[in-house]
Every structure is written in C-alpha cells, then in structure tokens.
Backbone bond lengths (Angstrom), bond angles and torsions (degrees), N, CA, C in turn:
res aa  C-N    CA-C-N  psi(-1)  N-CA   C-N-CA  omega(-1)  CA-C   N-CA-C  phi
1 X - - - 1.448 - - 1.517 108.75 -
2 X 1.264 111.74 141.84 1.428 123.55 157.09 1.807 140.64 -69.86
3 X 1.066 83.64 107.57 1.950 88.02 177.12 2.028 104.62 -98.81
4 X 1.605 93.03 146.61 1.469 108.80 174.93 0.988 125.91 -106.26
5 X 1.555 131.37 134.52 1.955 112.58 174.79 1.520 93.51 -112.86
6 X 1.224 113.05 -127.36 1.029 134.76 -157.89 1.930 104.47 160.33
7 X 1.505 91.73 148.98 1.541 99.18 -170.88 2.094 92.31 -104.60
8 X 1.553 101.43 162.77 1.228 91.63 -177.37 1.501 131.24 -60.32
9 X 1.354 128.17 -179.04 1.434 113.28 168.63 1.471 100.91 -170.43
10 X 1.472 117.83 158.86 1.343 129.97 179.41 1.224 127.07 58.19
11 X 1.768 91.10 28.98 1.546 98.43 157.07 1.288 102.08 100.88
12 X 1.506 112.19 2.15 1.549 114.08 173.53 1.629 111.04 -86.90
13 X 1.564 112.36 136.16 1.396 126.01 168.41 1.690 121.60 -43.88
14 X 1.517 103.42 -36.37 1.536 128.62 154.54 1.012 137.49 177.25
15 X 1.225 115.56 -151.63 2.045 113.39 -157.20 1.498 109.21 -138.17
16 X 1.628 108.63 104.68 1.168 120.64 -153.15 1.430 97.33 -82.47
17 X 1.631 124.94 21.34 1.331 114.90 163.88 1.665 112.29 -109.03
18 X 1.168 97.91 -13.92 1.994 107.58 171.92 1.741 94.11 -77.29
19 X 1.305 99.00 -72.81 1.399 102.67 178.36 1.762 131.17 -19.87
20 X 1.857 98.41 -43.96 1.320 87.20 170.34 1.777 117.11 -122.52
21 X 1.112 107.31 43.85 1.563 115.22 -163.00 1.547 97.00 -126.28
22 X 1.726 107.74 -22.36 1.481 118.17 -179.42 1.586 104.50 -89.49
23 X 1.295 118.84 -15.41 1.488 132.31 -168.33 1.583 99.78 -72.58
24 X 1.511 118.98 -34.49 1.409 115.98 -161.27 2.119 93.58 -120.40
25 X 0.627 82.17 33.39 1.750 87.42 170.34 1.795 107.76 -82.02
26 X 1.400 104.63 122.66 1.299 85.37 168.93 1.959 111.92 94.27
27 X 1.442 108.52 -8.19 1.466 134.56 -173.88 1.492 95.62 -91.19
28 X 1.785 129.53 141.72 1.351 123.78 145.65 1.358 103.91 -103.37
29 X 1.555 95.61 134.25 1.631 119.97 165.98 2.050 110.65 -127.32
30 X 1.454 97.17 118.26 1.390 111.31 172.71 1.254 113.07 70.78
31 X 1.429 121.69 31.90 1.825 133.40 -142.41 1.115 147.25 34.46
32 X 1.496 88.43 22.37 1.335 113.24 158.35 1.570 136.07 -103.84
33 X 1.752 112.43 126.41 1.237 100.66 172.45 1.125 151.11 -60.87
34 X 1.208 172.51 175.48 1.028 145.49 -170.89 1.934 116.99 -134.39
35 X 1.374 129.92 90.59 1.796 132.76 172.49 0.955 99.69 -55.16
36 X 1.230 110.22 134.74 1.892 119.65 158.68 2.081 115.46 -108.08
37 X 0.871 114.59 106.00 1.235 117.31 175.76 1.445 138.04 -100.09
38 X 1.115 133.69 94.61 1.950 140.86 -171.95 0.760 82.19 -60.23
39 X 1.966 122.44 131.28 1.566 128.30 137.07 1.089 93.49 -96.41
40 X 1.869 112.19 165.69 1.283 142.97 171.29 1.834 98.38 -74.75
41 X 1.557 104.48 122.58 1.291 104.39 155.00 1.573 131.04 -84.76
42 X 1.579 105.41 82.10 1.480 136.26 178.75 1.580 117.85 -171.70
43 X 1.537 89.95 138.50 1.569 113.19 -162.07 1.840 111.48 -47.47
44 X 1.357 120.34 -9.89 1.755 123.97 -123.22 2.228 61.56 -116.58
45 X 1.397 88.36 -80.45 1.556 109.32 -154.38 1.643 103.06 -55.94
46 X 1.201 116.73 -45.35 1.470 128.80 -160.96 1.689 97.29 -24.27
47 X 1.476 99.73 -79.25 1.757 109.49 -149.32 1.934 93.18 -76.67
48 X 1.071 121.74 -11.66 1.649 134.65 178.24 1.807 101.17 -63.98
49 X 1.278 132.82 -42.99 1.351 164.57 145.14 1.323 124.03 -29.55
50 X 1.551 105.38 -76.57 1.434 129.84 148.62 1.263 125.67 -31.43
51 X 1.321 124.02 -66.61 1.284 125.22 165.80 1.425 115.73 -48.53
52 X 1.244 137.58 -59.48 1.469 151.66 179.86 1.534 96.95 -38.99
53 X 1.503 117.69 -69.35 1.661 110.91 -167.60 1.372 103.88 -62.88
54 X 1.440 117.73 -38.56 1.984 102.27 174.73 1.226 111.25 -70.05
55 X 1.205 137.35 -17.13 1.564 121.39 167.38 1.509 109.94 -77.31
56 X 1.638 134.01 -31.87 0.740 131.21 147.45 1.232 150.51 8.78
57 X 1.669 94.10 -87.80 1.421 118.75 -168.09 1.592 96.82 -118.96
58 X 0.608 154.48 7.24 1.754 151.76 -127.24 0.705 104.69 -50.39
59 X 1.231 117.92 106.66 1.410 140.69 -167.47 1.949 112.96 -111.56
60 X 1.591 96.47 142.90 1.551 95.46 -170.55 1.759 110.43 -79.89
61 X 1.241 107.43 -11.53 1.277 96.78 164.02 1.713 101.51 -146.03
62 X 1.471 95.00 168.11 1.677 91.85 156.84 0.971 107.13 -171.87
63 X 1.667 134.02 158.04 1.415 146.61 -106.95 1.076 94.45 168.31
64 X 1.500 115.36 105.87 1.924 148.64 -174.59 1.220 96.76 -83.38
65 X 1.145 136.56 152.35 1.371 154.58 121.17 1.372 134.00 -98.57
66 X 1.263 117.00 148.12 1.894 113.35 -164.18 1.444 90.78 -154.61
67 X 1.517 119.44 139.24 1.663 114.27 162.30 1.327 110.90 -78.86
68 X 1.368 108.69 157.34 2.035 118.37 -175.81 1.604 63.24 -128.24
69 X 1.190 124.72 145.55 1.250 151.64 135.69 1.338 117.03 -90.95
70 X 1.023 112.81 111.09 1.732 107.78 177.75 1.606 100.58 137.30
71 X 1.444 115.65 -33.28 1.369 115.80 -152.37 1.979 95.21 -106.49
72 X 1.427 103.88 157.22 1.213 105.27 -163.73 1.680 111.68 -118.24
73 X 1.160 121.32 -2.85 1.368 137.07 146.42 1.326 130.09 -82.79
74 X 1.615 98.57 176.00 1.590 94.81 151.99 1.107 104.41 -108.66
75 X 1.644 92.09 150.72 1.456 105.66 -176.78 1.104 116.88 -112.25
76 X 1.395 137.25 97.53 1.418 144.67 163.42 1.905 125.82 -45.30
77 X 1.351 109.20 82.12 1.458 106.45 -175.69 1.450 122.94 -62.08
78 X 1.704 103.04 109.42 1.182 114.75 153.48 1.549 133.94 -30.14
79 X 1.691 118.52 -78.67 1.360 128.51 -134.01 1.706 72.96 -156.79
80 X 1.613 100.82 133.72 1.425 127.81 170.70 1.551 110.63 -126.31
81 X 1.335 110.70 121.98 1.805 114.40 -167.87 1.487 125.30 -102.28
82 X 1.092 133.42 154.86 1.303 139.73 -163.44 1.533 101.63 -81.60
83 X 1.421 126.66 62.76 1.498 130.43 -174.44 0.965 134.88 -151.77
84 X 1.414 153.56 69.01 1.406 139.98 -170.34 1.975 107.24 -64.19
85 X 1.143 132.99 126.15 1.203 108.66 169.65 1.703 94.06 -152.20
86 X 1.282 121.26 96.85 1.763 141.18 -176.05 1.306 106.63 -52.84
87 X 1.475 114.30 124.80 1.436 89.36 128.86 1.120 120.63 -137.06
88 X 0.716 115.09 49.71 1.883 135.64 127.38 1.268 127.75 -175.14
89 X 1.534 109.22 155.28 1.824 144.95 -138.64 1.985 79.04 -51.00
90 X 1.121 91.41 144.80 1.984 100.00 168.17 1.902 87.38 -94.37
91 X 1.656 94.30 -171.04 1.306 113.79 -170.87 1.143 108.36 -61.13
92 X 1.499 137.53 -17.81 1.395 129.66 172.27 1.305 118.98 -108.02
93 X 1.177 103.75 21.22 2.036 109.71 -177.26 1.133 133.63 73.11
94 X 1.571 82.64 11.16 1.782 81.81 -175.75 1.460 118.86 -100.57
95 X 1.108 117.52 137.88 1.942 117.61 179.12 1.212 129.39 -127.61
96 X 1.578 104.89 70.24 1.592 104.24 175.21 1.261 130.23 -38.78
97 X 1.762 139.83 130.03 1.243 128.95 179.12 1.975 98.58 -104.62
98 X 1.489 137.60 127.25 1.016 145.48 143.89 1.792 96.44 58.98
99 X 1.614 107.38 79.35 1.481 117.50 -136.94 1.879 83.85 -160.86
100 X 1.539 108.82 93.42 1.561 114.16 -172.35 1.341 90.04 -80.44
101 X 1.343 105.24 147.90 1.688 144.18 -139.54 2.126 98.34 -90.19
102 X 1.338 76.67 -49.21 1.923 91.65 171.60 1.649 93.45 -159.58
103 X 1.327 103.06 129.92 1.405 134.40 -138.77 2.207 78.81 -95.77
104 X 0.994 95.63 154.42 1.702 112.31 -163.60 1.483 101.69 32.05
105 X 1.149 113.68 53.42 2.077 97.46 174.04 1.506 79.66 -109.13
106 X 1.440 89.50 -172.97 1.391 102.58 176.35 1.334 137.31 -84.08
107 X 1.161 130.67 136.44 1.504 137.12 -174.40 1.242 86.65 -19.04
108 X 1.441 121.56 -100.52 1.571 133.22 -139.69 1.688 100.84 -116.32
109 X 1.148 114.89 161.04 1.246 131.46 146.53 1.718 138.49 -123.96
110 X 0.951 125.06 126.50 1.564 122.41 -164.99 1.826 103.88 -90.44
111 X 1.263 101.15 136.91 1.628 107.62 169.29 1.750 107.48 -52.23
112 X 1.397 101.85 124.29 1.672 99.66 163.94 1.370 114.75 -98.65
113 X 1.490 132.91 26.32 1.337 129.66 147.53 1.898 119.90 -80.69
114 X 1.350 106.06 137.18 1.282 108.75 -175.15 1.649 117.12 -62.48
115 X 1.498 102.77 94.38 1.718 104.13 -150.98 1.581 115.57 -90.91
116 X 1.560 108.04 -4.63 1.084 112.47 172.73 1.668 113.92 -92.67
117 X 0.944 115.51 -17.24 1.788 123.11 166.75 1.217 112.16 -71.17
118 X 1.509 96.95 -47.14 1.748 98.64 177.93 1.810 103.90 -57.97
119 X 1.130 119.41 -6.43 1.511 123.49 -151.40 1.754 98.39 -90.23
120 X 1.277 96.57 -56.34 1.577 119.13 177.78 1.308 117.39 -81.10
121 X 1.042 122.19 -23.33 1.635 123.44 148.78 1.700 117.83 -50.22
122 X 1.205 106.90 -25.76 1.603 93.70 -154.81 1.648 90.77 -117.55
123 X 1.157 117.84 -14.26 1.658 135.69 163.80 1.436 113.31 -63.43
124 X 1.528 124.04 -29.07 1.445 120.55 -146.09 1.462 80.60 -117.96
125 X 1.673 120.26 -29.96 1.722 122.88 164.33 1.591 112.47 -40.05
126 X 1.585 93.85 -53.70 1.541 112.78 -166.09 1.394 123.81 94.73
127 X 1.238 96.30 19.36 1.426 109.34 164.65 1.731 124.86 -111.62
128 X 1.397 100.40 133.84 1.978 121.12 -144.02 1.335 92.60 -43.03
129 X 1.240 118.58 145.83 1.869 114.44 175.55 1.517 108.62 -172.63
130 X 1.602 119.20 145.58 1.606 128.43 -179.50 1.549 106.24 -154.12
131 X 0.883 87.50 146.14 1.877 95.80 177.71 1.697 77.74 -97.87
132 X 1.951 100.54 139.92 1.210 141.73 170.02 1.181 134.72 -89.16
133 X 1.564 118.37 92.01 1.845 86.62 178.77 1.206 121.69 -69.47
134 X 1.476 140.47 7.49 1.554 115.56 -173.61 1.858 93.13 -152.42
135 X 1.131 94.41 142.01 1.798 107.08 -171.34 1.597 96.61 -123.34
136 X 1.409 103.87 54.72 1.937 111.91 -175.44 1.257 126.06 34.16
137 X 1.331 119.60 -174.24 1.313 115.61 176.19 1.915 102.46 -112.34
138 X 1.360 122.38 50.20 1.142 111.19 -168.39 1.557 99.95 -132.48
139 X 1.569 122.28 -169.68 1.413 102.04 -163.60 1.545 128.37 -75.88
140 X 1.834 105.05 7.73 1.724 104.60 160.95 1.347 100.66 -69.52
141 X 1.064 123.16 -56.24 1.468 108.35 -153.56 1.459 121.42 -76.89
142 X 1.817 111.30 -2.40 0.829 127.82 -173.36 1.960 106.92 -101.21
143 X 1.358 110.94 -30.81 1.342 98.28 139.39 1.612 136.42 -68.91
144 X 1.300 122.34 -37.37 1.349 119.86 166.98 1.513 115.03 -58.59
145 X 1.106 130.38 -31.15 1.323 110.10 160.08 1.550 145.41 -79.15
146 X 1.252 84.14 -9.53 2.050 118.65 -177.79 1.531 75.29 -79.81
147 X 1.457 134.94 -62.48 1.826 130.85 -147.75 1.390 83.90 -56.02
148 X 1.654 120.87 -69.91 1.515 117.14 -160.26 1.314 140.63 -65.51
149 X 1.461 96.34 -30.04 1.628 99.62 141.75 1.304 135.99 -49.02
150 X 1.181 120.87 -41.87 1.618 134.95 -171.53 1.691 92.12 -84.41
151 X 1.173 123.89 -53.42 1.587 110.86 -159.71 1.713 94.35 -85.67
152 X 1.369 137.39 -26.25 1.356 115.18 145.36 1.426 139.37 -22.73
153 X 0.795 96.19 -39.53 1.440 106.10 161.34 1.682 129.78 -70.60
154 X 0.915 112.48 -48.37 1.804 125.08 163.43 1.336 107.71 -90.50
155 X 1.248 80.97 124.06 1.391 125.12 176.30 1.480 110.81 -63.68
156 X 1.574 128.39 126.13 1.950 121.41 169.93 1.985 81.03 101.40
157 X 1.380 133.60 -55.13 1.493 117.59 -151.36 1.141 119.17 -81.18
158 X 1.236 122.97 97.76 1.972 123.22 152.81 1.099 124.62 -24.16
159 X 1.106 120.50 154.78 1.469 110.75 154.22 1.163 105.86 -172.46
160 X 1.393 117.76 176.02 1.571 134.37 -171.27 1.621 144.46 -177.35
161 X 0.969 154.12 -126.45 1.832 143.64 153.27 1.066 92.85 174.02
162 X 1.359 97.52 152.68 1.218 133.27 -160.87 1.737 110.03 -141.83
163 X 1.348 122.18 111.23 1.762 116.24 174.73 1.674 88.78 -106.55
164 X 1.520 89.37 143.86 1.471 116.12 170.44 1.823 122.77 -123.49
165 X 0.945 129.02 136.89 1.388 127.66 -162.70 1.412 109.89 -73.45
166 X 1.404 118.69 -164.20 1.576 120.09 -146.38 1.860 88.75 -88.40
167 X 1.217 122.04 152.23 1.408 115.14 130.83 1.159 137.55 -16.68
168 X 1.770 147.67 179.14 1.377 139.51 160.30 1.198 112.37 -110.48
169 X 1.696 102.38 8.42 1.307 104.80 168.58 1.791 114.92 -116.43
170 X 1.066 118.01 14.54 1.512 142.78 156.07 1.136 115.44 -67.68
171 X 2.046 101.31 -61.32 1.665 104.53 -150.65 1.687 92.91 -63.45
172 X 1.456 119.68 -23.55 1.776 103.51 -151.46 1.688 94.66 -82.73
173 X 1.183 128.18 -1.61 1.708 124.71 144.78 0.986 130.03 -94.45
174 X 1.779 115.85 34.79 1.647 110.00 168.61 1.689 85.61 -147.32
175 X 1.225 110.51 45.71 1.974 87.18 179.69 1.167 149.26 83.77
176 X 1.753 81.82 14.09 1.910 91.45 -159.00 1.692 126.74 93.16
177 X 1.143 105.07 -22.19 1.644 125.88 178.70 1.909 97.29 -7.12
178 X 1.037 153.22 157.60 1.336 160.98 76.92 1.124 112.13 30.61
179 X 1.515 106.63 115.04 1.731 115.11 -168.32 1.428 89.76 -126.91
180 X 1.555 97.17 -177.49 1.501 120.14 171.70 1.531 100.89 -168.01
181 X 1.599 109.47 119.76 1.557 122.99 -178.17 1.812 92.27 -61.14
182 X 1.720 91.71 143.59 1.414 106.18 170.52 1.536 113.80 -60.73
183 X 0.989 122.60 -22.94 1.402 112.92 -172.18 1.497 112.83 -87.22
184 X 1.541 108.91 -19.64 1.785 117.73 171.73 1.532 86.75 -72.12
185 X 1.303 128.31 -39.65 1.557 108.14 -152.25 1.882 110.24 -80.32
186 X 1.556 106.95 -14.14 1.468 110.16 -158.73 1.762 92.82 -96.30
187 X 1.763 111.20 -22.87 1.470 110.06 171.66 1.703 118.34 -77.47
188 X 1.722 126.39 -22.60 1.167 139.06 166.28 1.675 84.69 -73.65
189 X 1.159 155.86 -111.18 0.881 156.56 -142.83 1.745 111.37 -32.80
190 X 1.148 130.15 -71.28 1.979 129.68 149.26 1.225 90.26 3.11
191 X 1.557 91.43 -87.90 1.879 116.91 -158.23 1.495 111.20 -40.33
192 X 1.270 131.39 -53.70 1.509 142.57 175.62 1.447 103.64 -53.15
193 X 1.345 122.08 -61.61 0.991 119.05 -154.63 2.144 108.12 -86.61
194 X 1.042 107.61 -21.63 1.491 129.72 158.27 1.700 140.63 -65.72
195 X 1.743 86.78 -11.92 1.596 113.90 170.59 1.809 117.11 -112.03
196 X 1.440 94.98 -17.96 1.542 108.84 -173.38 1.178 95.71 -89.55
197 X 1.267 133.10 -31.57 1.759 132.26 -174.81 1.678 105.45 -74.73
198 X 1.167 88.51 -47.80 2.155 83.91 -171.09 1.513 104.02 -95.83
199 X 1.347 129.24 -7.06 1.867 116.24 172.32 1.408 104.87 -93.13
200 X 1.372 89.03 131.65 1.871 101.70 155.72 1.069 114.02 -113.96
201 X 1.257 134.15 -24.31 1.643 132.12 177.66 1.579 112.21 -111.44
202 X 1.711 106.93 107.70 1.757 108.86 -171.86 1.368 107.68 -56.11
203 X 1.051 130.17 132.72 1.528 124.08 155.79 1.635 109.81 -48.34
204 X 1.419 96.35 152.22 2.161 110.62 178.11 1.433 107.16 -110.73
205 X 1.456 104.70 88.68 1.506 109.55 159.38 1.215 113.76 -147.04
206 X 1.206 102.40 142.35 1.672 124.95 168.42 1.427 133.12 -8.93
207 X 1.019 130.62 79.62 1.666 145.81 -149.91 1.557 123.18 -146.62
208 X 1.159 88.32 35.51 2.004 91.28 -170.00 1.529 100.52 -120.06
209 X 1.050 121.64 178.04 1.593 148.53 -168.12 1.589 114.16 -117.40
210 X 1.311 114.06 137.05 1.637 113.16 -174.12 2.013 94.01 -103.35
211 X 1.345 120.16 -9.62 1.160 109.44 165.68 1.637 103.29 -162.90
C-alpha cells in the first residue's frame, strides 16, 4: 500500500505528514508492505508525482496525508471537490482562484476507504478523531481529488486522505495552536491504515456535522 507526505510549506520548518508517513516506509501492516511517497506542495507537480509512485508501486490501496494546522484531531476525509481556490501561493507561487482541478470531471468525489471504521478504530484507541466534510480548497484537497480520479480508473484500488494536525513542536510557533505527539500520529496512522486493508463493509454510525 501507498502512504503520502507532503514537503513543507508556508514557511514551515516541516510537514508533519512527510515526517510521519516517511517513519513507516518500508513497515508491514496486515501483509502489507508499506511505500512512502513526498509530494511537492504545488498545484502543477503534485498529481505529476502522484501518478509516478502509483505506477510505481501499485499499490491496492493508498491513503494521502496533508497537515490542517489549526485542527486538533484526525481528520478522516470525506468528500474531495472539483476546485483549486488559494489562499496562498504553494511552493511554486502559484495561486489558482476557483480553477476546476480536471476540467468536466466530476463535482465531487467520495473516499472509497471504509471511513467510518477507520473512525471507531481510532476512537476505541483513544486517540482524538472525526470524519471531515471538507479537505479545503488548497493543494490537499487538490491532491485528493487528482488520487480519486486516477484510482477511478483502476480497478481493486481504494483510496482516501487523511489531514493530521501540527507537531508539538509547530504549535509553540503559532500560539499554542493544537498539536498531536508524533508517536499518537504514527499509532493513528498503523491503525488507519490496518483497518483499511482488512474492511470491506464501513460500519453505520453517526459521524456528520450540523455546520
């Protein structure tokens, strides 16, 4: 299976989803091995990247990661949208405003990993967790929709994203911001990726948002 990082951006020292997605490279979970792949945080290269490691490794599933800074869970991505819209320049300066991702695709795409198991898996761990409806309009969500497009196409491959919050060595350069110790994030990460290999049928429980 395929794992995603991301390289730093916006002035960050780094990217606590490379950081811990590179940690388990090379790991078997559920008999499965595990690729670790850095994308470029920019709109141009991202899914150019992306594509390369799934031809790669071809992997039966794979499972993005992106940091949300700000947010204090994990956030299990729902729904990836037909939108680039910045606000602010990625690593190559570029800042699309309201700029569809692949031009007549489809509005949205839904994660085909069983995301509510993954939900209660990582709940019953005890480590903080919510399924997300929206993975921004910036270059996570703009890879998560590049993934589902592309693995639409192949036949047998899951896929899905996942944002994880800052480091504890982040938050103390934003104010305190909402952390999560690396070692909670590399055991949510196992766990996610260890529930997505052996479920085929999501569990039905209660996981939505009133706004």
């Amino acid at each position: 299976m395929l794992l995603t990082g991301f390289d730093p951006f916006d002035g960050e020292p780094l990217n606590p989803s490379w950081e811990t997605v590179h940690a388990l490279h090379g790991a078997r979970i559920a008999g499965h091995r595990v690729a670790a792949a850095q994308l470029p945080t920019e709109f141009g290269r991202s899914l150019v990247e992306l594509r390369r490691a799934i031809a790669a490794h071809r992997p039966a599933l794979v499972l993005a990661v992106g940091q949300a800074g700000g947010r204090s869970r994990i956030s299990i991505e729902r729904v990836a949208i037909n939108v680039d819209d910045a606000r602010i320049p990625d690593n190559a300066g570029l800042q699309p405003v309201d700029r569809p991702i692949v031009a007549d695709g489809p509005t949205a795409y839904f994660s085909t990993l069983p995301i509510k198991a993954m939900l209660a898996a990582l709940q019953r761990a005890g480590i903080p967790a919510e399924i997300s409806q929206t993975a921004g309009t910036y270059v996570c969500n703009h890879v998560f929709y590049g993934l589902m497009h592309q693995t639409a196409r192949r036949r047998g491959v899951r896929a899905g994203f996942v944002h994880i919050p800052y480091l504890p060595e982040q938050a103390v350069r934003h104010r305190d911001a909402p952390s999560m110790a690396r070692e909670d994030v590399l055991r949510a990460l196992r766990l996610l990726v260890r529930v997505a290999l052996t479920t085929r049928e999501d569990a039905r429980i209660a996981a939505g948002a009133t706004a």
